[in-house]
C-alpha positions in Angstrom: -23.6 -22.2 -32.8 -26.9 -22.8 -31.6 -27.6 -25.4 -28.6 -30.6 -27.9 -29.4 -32.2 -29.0 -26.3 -34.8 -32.0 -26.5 -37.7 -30.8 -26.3 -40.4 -32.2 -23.3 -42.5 -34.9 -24.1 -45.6 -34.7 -22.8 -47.3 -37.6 -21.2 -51.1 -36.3 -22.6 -52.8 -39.0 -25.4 -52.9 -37.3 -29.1 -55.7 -34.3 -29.6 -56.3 -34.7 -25.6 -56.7 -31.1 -23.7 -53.7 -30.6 -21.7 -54.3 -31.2 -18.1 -53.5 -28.0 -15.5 -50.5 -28.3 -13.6 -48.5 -26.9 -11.4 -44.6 -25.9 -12.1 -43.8 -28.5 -9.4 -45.6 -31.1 -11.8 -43.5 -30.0 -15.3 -40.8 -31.7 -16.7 -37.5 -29.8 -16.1 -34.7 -29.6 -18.5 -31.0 -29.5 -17.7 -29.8 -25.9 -18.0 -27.2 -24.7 -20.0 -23.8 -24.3 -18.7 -21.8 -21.8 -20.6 -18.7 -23.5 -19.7 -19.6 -26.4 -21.8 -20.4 -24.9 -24.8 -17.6 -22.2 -24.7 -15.2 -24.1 -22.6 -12.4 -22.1 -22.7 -14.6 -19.0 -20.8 -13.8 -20.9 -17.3 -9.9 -21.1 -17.5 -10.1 -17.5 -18.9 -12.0 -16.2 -15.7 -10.2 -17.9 -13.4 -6.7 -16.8 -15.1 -8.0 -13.3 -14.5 -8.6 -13.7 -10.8 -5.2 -14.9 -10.5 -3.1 -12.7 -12.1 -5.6 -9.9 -10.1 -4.8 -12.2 -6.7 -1.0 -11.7 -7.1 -1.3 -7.8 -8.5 -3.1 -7.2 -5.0 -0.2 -9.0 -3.1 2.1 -6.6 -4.0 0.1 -3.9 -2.5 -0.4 -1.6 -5.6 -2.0 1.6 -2.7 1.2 1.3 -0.8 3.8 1.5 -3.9 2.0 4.5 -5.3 2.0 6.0 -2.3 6.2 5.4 -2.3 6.8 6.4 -5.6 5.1 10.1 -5.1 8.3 10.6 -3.1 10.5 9.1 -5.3 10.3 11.0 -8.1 10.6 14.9 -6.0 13.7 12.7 -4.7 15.4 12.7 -8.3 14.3 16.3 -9.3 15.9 18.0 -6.2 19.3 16.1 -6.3 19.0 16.9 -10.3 18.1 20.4 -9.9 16.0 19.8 -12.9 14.3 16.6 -14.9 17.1 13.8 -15.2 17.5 11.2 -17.5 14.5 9.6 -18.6 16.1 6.3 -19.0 17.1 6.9 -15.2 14.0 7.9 -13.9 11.8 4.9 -16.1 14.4 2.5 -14.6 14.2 4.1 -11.0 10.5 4.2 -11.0 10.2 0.5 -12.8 12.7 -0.8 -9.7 10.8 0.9 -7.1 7.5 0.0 -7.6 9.1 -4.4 -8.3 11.1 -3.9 -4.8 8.4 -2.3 -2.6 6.3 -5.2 -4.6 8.5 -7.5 -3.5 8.7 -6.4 0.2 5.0 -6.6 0.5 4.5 -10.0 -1.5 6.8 -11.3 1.2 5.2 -9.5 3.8 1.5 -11.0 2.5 3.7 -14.4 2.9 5.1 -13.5 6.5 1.6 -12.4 7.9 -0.5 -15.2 6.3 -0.9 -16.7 9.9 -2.4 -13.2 11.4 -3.9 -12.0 8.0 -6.4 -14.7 8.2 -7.2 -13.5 12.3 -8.0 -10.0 10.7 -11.5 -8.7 9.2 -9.6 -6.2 6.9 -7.1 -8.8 5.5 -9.1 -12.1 5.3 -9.5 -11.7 2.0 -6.5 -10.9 0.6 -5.1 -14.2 -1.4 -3.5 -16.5 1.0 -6.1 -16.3 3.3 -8.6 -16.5 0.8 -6.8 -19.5 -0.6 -6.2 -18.1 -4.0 -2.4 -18.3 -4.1 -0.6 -20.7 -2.3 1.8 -19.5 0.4 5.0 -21.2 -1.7 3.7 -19.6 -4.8 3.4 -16.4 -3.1 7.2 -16.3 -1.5 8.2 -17.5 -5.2 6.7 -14.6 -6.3 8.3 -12.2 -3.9 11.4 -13.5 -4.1 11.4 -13.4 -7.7 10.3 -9.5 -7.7 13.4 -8.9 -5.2 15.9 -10.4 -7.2 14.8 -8.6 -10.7 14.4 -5.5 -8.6 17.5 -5.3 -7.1 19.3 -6.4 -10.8 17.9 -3.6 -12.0 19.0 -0.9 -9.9 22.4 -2.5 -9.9 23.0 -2.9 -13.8 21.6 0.4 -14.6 21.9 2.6 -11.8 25.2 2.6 -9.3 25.9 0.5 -6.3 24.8 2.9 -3.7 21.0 3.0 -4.7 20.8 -0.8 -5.8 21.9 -1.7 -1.7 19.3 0.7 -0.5 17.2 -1.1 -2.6 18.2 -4.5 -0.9 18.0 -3.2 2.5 14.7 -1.8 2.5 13.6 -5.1 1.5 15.3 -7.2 3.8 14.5 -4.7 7.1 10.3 -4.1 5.9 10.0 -7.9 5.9 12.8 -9.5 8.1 12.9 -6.9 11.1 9.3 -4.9 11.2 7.4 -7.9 9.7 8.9 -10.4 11.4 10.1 -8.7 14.5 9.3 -4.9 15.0 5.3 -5.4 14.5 4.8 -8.9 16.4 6.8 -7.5 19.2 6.8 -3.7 20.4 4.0 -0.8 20.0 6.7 1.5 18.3 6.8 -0.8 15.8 5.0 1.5 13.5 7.8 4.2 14.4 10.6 2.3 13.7 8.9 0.5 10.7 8.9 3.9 9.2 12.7 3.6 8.2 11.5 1.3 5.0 9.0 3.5 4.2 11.1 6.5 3.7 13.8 4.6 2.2 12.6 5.6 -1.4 13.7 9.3 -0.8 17.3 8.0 -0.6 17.1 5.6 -3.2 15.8 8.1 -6.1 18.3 10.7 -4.8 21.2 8.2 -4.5 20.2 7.1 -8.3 20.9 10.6 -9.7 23.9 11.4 -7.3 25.8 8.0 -6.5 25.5 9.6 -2.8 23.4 11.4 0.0 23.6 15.1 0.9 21.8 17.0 3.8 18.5 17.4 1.6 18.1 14.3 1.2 18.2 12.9 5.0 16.1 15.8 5.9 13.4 14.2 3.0 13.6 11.4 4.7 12.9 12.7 7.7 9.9 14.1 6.8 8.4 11.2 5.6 9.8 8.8 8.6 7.9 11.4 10.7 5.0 11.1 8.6 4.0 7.8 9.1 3.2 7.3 12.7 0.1 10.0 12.5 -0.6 8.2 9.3 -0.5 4.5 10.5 -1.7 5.4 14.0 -5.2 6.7 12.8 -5.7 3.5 10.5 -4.7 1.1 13.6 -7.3 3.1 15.8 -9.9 2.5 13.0 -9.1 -1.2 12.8 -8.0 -1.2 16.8 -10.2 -4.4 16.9 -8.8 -6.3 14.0 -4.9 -6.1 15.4 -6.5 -7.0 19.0 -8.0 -10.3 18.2 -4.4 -10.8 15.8 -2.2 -10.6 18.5 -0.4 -7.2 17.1 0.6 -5.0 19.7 0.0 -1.6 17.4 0.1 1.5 19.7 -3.6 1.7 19.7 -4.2 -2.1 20.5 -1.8 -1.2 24.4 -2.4 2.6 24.5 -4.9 4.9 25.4 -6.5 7.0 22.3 -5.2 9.8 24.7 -1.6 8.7 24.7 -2.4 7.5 21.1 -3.5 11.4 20.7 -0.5 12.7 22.0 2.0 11.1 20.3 0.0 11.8 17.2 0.6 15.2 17.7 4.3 15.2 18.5 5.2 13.2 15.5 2.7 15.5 13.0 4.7 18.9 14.5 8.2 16.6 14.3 7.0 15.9 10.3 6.0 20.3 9.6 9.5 21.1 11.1 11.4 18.8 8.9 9.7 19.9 6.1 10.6 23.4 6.7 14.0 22.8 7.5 13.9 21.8 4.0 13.4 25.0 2.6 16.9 27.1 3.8 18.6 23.5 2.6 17.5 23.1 -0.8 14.2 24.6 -1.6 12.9 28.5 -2.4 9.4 30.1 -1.6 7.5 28.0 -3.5 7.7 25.0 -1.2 7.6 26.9 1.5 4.9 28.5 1.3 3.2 24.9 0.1 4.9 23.2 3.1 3.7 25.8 5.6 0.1 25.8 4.1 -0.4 22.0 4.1 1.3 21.5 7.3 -1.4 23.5 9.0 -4.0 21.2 8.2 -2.0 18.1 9.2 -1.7 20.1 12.7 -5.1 21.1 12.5 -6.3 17.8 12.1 -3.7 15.8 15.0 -5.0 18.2 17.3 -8.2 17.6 16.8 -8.3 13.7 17.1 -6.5 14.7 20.6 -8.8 16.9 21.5 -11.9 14.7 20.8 -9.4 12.3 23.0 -9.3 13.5 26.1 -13.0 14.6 25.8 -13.9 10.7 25.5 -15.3 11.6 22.3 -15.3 9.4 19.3 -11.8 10.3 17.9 -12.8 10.0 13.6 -9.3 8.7 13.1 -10.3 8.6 8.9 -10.3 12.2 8.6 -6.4 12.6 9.9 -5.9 9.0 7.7 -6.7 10.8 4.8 -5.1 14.5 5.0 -2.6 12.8 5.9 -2.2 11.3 2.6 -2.7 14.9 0.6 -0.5 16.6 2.5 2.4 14.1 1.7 1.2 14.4 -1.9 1.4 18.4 -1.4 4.7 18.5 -0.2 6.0 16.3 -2.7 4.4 17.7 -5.4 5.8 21.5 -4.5 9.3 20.1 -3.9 9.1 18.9 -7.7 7.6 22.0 -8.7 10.4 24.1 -7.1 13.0 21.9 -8.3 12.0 22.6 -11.4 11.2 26.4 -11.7 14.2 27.3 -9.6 
């Protein structure tokens, strides 16, 4: 519907010349709020940034990143695709409980998020959820999660479930990270808990394969974390959070970088006389290179007292655990 506006009266006599003038000297109108004539556009806006302000609570990054270990999990103990119903349920669990885990760890940090350039903005800091809103909401997600690994899956995977939740937020979050610089190390047990869980789902137990999967990605993370806490060394500084970086030497940092990225290429081999064939491998052998490739390097650059680019490890990092869990599926599958 159109809006009439009143149109300006002008203070000039009848058939007068109108007088120059400058804008200063014009009547202004009243502008046009949208929100008045359509008034249900505001609510609808700010519904959208709230359902996007408690999407981005749950982290969605990290859970994909979780999942893409998941799923090789379930092919391997399977020896081939399993249940869909399994998988949907698995996958639907997964991504609610590591959801969970960091919506509670959003609520847990909220007093050192707010210290921190690269999480000031994420909702509690940024005031767009309230902190009790945001533990409901995790809470909530841990409870459904959990549910639904035990109704549908078996007791076994529905605990793991439960404990990786309860150790990501009650000891790294509230302990591990505030407290010691192998936090990250230690930390790493939640993050590879997903590996058991998926093979637990299919099996009801845990063979050799799947520890050593687990090993692989517990070995993983340190190089992975390690070169995002030396880009943001700053940030965890002024917070108070005593990552390796923040207390170490890049050179030390450097160095242990290295041992954990050789500690993550041998367990990843070791995989292949377990459970694997010549697939993975080869794939294992070939992306591990470049994660070597790539620690030594940001050692090297180190001890030179060069700038250290800790984003280029950060991100091969990343493909090469999406390689390797890619070819274990592949293998599991064409074996």
């Amino acid at each position: 519907m159109p809006v009439n506006l009143p149109a300006p009266t002008s203070a000039e006599p009848e058939g007068a010349v109108p007088a120059l003038s400058t804008l200063a000297d014009r009547p202004v109108t009243r502008p046009v709020v949208i929100s008045e004539v359509l008034p249900e556009a505001r609510p609808r806006r700010r519904t959208v940034d709230v359902l996007r302000a408690y999407m981005s609570l749950t982290k969605p990054r990290i859970v994909e990143l979780l999942l893409v270990t998941t799923v090789p999990a379930m092919l391997l103990a399977h020896r081939r695709v399993p249940s869909l119903w399994l998988m949907a349920v698995v996958l639907v669990g997964g991504a609610l409980a590591a959801g969970a885990a960091n919506a509670l760890n959003c609520y847990l940090d909220r007093d050192i998020d707010q210290l921190m350039r690269r999480t000031s903005r994420r909702p509690l800091p940024a005031h767009t959820v309230s902190p009790r809103a945001a533990l409901a909401f995790g809470l909530t997600l841990a409870v459904v999660s959990v549910a639904l690994m035990a109704a549908f899956t078996n007791p076994l995977a529905a605990g793991l479930t439960a404990a990786a939740i309860a150790y990501y937020d009650l000891v790294y979050t509230l302990w591990l990270k505030r407290t010691t610089p192998a936090n990250t190390v230690w930390g790493g047990a939640c993050g590879a808990a997903p590996v058991l869980i998926g093979w637990a789902a299919v099996t009801g137990g845990l063979s050799w394969p799947a520890w050593v999967m687990f090993a692989v990605v517990f070995c993983w993370q340190p190089p992975h974390f390690w070169a995002l806490a030396i880009r943001f060394r700053d940030d965890y500084a002024r917070a108070g959070i005593p990552m390796l970086p923040v207390v170490a030497t890049l050179r030390r940092v450097g160095l242990e970088t290295v041992v954990y990225s050789w500690l993550t290429v041998a367990a990843s081999l070791a995989l292949w006389p377990l459970a694997t064939g010549p697939l993975y491998g080869l794939a294992a052998a070939g992306a591990g290179v470049g994660l070597l490739v790539e620690a030594h390097r940001l050692y090297g650059r180190a001890r030179r007292g060069e700038p250290v680019r800790p984003m280029r490890l950060f991100h091969w990092s990343t493909t090469y655990l999406t390689i390797v869990s890619v070819a274990i599926a592949v293998d599991a599958l064409v074996r």
